[in-house]
N, C-alpha and C positions, 0 to 999 in steps of 0.2 A: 504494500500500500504506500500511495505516496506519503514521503513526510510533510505534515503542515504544523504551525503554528496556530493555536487554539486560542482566538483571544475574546477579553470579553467575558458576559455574565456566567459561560459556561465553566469554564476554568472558577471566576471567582466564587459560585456554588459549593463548588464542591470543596474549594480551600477552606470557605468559613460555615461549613456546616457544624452547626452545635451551637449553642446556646455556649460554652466553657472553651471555646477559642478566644484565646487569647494573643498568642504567638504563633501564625505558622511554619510549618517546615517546611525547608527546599524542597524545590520540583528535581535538583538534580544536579547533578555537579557538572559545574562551568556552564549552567545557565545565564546566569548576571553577568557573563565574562564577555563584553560582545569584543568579538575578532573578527569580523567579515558582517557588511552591511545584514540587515536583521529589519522588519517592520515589529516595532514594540506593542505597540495600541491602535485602536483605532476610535476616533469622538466623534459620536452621531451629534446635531443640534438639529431638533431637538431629538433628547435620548431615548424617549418614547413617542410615538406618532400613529396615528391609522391608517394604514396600508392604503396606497394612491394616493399619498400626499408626499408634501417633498421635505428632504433630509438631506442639511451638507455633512460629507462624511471628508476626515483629515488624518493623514496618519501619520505615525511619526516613526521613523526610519531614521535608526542609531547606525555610525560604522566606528571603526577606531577611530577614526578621525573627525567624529564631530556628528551633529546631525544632518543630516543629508536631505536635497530637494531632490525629490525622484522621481521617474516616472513610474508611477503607479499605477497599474491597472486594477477597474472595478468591474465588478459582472456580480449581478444578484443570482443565487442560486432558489431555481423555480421548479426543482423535481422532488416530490415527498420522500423521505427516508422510510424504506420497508423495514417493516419488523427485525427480518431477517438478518440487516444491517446493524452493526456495532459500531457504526463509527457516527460523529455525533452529526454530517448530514448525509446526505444519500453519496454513495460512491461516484453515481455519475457525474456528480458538478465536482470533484477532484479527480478526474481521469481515471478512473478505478471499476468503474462499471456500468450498467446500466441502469435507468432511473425508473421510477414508475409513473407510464402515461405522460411521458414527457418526454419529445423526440429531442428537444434543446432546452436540456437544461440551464445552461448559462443566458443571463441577458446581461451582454456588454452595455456600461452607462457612462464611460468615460475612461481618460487617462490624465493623472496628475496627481502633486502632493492630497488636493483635495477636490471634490466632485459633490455636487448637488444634483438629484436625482428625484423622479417618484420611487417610490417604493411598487415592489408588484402589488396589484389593486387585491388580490385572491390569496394573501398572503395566509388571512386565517382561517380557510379552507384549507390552504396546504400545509400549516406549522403551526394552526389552531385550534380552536372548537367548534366550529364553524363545519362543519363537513361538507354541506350543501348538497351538490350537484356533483361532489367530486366523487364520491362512493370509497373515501377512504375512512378508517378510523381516530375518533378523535383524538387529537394529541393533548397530551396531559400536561398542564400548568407547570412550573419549575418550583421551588421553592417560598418564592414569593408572589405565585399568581401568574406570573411570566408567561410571553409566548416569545417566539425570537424569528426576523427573518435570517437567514444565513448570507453572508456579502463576502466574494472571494476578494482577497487582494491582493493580486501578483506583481513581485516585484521581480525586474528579469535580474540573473543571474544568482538569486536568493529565495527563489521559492516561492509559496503561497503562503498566505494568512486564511484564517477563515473569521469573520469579526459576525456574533449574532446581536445585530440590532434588534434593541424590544419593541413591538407592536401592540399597536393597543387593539383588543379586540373584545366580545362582548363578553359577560359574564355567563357560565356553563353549569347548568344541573342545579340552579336555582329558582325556585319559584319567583311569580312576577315580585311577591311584593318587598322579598329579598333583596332581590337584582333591582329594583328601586331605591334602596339605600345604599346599596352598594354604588351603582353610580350617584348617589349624592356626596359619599364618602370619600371616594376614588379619586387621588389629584395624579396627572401622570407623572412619569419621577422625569427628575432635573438630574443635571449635570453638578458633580461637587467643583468643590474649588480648593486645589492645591496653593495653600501660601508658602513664601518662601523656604526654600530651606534653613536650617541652621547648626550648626554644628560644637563639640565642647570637646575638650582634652582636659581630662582630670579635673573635669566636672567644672571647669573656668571656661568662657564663649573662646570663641578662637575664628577667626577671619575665614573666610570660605577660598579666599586666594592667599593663604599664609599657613599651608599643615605641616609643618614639621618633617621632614620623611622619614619614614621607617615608624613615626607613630600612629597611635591605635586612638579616632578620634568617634566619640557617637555623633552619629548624622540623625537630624530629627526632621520629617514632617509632620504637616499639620492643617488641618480644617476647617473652616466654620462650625457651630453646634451645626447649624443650619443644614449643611450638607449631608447629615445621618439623616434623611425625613423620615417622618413616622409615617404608614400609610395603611390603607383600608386593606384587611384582607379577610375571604371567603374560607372558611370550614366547611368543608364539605362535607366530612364527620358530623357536625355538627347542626350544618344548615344555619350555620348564625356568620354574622359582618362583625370583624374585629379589627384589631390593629398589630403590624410589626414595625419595630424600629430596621432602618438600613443599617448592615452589619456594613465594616471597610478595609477594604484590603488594597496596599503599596506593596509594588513590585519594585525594586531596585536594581538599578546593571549599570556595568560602570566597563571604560576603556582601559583599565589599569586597577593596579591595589586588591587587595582582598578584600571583600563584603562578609560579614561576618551569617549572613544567612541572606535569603535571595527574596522571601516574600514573609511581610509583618500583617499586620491589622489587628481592627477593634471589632469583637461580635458586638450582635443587635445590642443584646443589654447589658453594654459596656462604653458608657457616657462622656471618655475621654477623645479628644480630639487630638490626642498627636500619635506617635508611630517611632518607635525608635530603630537603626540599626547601624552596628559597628564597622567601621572600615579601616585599615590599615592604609598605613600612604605606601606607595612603593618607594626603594631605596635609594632611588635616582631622583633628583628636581626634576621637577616639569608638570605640565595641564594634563591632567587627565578629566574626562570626560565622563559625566555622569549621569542617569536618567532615571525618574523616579514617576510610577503611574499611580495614580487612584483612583480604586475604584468600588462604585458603591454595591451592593448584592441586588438593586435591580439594573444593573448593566449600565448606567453614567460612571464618565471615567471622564478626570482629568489629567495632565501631566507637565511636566516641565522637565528643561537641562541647564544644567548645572555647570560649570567648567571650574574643578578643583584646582587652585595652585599649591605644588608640591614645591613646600625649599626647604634647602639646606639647616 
């Protein structure tokens, strides 16, 4: 199977499930390490929308040498994922096989760092609850009610991204007068906002262009409250409208130095706003290059880069 890049709600799911996440652990070793151009993220605005409406999508593509203006290509993936299928979209829209009831899976919607696009109008027919006219079965919510379009994003000579945009679609296996409050309740999620970085050596601030080399300094992001929203959510167990807080998870990678672990965050009911993670400078001066993403558990993600100065 081809190798992709999994970015996005799906990935952050499954790192912050639990209520008692706190800290997570590596996806893997020499992840964070970027050595050969890489797409990190990708940011929908807005980060939830109703299919056949438009979405600018932006990505950002890390290399050793800084962040890079790339040609990007985009193409929404529009073939349902069969059962049968393990992989998180249907193999036909990554080159791996065929789709179901969809002779062209891909629709190309542009090339560049960033693209504005409809979304496919049938989205939650084919990635929702909606089944309609399509004859397939319905696909089940994510963790927080979620449904996702899937958007490939090929970078040449580095592969594919798979990025799943959240779609808003209607509410499923509720009576009307449920599904009445539920959309009274229901705001769609926003995008966080990553504030600057900051950084301390032995627990004293320390300049972001002034680390020491060869010292071990904690790098800190951080949030608004604002950006964990609290928002409406369906039991279906229960048939009742309640509420989760957004859990958060930062991905960190860097062009040089050691990261002391590669993905941090805050679960739902854990009311801090920053993120901690350690880095080591390497032993030589110079800029190394940094990238840190946030992202919230209904698929808004923000990011920035960072350019460390290493001295003597």
């Amino acid at each position: 199977m081809k190798r992709l890049a999994l970015l996005g709600t799906a990935a952050t799911a499954l790192l912050l499930a639990g209520a008692a996440v706190r800290c997570i652990p590596a996806l893997g070793p020499g992840d964070s390490l970027i050595t050969s151009p890489r797409i990190l993220a990708v940011r929908a605005e807005p980060a939830e929308a109703i299919p056949g409406t438009k979405v600018a999508f932006t990505a950002l593509v890390a290399a050793p040498g800084g962040t890079l203006d790339a040609g990007v290509a985009w193409s929404f993936c529009t073939a349902p994922k069969p059962l049968t299928q393990d992989n998180v979209v249907s193999n036909a829209c990554v080159g791996d096989g065929p789709g179901v009831g969809d002779a062209a899976p891909l629709t190309g919607v542009g090339v560049g760092m960033s693209v504005t696009a409809k979304t496919p109008p049938m989205g939650c027919s084919i990635f929702g609850p909606d089944v309609g006219s399509m004859g397939l079965r319905p696909r089940d919510p994510d963790s927080t009610g979620g449904y996702y379009q899937p958007l490939l994003a090929t970078l040449p000579g580095a592969g594919d991204a798979i990025e799943l945009a959240r779609i808003h679609c209607d509410l499923a296996n509720a009576g009307s007068a449920v599904a009445t409050v539920f959309a009274k309740a229901y705001h769609d999620n926003l995008n966080p906002t990553l504030q600057p970085l900051t950084a301390t050596l032995n627990g004293a601030a320390v300049p972001l262009s002034d680390i020491p080399a060869s010292s071990h300094v904690v790098l800190q992001a951080s949030w608004p409250a604002a950006s964990a929203e609290t928002f409406a959510y369906f039991d279906q167990a229960t048939q009742t409208v309640g509420s989760q807080r957004e859990a958060m998870q930062v991905a960190w990678y860097g062009s040089g130095g050691t990261l002391d672990t590669e993905s941090t965050g805050r679960a739902g009911d854990d009311p801090a706003t920053t993120s901690d993670d350690g880095w080591t400078a390497p032993v030589q001066p110079g800029t190394v290059h940094l990238w840190v993403v946030l992202r919230d558990s209904r698929g808004g993600v923000d990011y920035v880069s960072q350019d460390l100065g290493v001295t003597q």
